[in-house]
C-alpha positions as CSV (number, residue, x, y, z in Angstrom):
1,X,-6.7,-34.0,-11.9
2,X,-8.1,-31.9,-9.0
3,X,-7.0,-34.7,-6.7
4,X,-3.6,-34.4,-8.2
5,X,-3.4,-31.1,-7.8
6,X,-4.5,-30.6,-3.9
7,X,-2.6,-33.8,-3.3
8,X,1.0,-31.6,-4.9
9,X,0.1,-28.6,-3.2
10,X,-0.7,-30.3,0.1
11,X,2.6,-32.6,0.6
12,X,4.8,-29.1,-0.7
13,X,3.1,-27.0,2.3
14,X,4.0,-30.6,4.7
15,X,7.2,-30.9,3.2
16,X,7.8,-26.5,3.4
17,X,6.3,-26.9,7.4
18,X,8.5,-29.7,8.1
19,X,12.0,-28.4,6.8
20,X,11.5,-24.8,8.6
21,X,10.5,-26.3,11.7
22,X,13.7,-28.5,12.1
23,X,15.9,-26.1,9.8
24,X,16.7,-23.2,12.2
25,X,18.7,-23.4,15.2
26,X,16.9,-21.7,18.2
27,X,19.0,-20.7,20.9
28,X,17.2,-17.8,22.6
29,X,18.8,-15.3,24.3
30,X,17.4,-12.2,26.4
31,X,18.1,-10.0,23.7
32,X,15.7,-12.3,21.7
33,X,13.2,-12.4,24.2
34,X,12.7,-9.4,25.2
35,X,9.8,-7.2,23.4
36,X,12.2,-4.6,21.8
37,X,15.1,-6.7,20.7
38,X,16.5,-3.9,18.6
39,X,19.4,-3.3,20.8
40,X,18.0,-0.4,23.0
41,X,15.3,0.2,25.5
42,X,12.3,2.7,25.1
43,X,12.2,6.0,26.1
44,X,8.8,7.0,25.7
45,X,5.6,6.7,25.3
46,X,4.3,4.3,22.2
47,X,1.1,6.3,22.2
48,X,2.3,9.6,20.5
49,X,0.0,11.5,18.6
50,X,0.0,11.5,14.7
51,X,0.5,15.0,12.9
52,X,-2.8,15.9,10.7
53,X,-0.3,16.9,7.8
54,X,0.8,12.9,8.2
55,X,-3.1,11.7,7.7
56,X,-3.2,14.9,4.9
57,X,-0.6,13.3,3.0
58,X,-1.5,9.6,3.2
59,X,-5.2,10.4,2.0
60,X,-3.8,12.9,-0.9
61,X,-1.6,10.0,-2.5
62,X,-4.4,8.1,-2.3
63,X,-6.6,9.9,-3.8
64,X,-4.1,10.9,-7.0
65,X,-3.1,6.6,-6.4
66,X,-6.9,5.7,-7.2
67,X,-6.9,8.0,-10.0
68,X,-4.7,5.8,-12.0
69,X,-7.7,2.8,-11.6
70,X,-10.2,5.5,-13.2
71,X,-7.9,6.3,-15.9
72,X,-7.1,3.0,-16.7
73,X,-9.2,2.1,-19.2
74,X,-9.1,5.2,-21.5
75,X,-6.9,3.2,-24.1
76,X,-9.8,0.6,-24.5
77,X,-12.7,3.4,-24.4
78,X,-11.1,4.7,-27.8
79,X,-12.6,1.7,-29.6
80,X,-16.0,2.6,-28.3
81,X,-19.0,3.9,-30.6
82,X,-18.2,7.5,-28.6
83,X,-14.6,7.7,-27.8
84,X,-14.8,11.6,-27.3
85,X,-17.5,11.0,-24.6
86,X,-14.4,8.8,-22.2
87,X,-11.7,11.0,-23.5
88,X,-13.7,14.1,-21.9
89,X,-14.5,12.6,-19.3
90,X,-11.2,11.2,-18.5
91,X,-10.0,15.3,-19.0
92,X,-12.7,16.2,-16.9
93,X,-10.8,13.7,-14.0
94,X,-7.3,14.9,-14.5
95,X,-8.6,18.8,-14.7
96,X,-10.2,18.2,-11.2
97,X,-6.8,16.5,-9.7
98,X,-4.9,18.7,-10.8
99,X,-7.1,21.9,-9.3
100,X,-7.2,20.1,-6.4
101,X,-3.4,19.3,-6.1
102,X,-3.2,23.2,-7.1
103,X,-5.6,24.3,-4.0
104,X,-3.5,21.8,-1.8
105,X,-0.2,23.0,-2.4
106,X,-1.4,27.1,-2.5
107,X,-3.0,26.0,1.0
108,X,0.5,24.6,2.2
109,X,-1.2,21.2,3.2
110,X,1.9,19.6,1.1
111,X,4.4,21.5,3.2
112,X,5.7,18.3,5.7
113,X,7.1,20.6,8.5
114,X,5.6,24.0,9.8
């Protein structure tokens, strides 16, 4: 069966390779060859410099992202021996995002432009 199955799965990638390598028409252009084939050329520097309110942000949703993997399994944690033990600890999470979001946003560090 495990034969069978690599053997499927190998002639589907052949058969996938195959039809996109003889499926498209190339017919390069300059456009198409150049390194910025969006229509215009470049007019500075690639190497800008990153705001720190852009890294601020990123890492904030993050953080409150990664919160919903430590909340997730509060429903389950109910059927446990101790259920008020997860559900205060689960409050004892959402109280410390949400002080933090309130310090963030008192600070200005949600404010995108100055």
């Amino acid at each position: 069966m495990i034969v069978l199955t690599l053997l499927t799965a190998m002639m589907i990638t052949t058969i996938l390779a195959l039809i996109s390598f003889w499926l498209p028409p190339t017919m390069p252009d300059a456009e198409k060859l150049s390194p910025y084939e969006c229509g215009f050329d470049p007019s500075g520097s690639a190497r800008l410099p990153f705001s720190v309110r852009f890294f601020l942000v990123a890492i904030l949703f993050l953080l409150f992202d990664l919160e919903i993997a430590l909340l997730l399994p509060t429903p389950w944690a109910s059927q446990l021996a101790m259920p008020l033990m997860s559900l205060s600890l689960s409050t004892a999470i959402i109280l410390l995002l949400t002080f933090g979001l309130i310090y963030e946003w008192l600070q200005g560090g949600l404010e995108w432009a100055e």
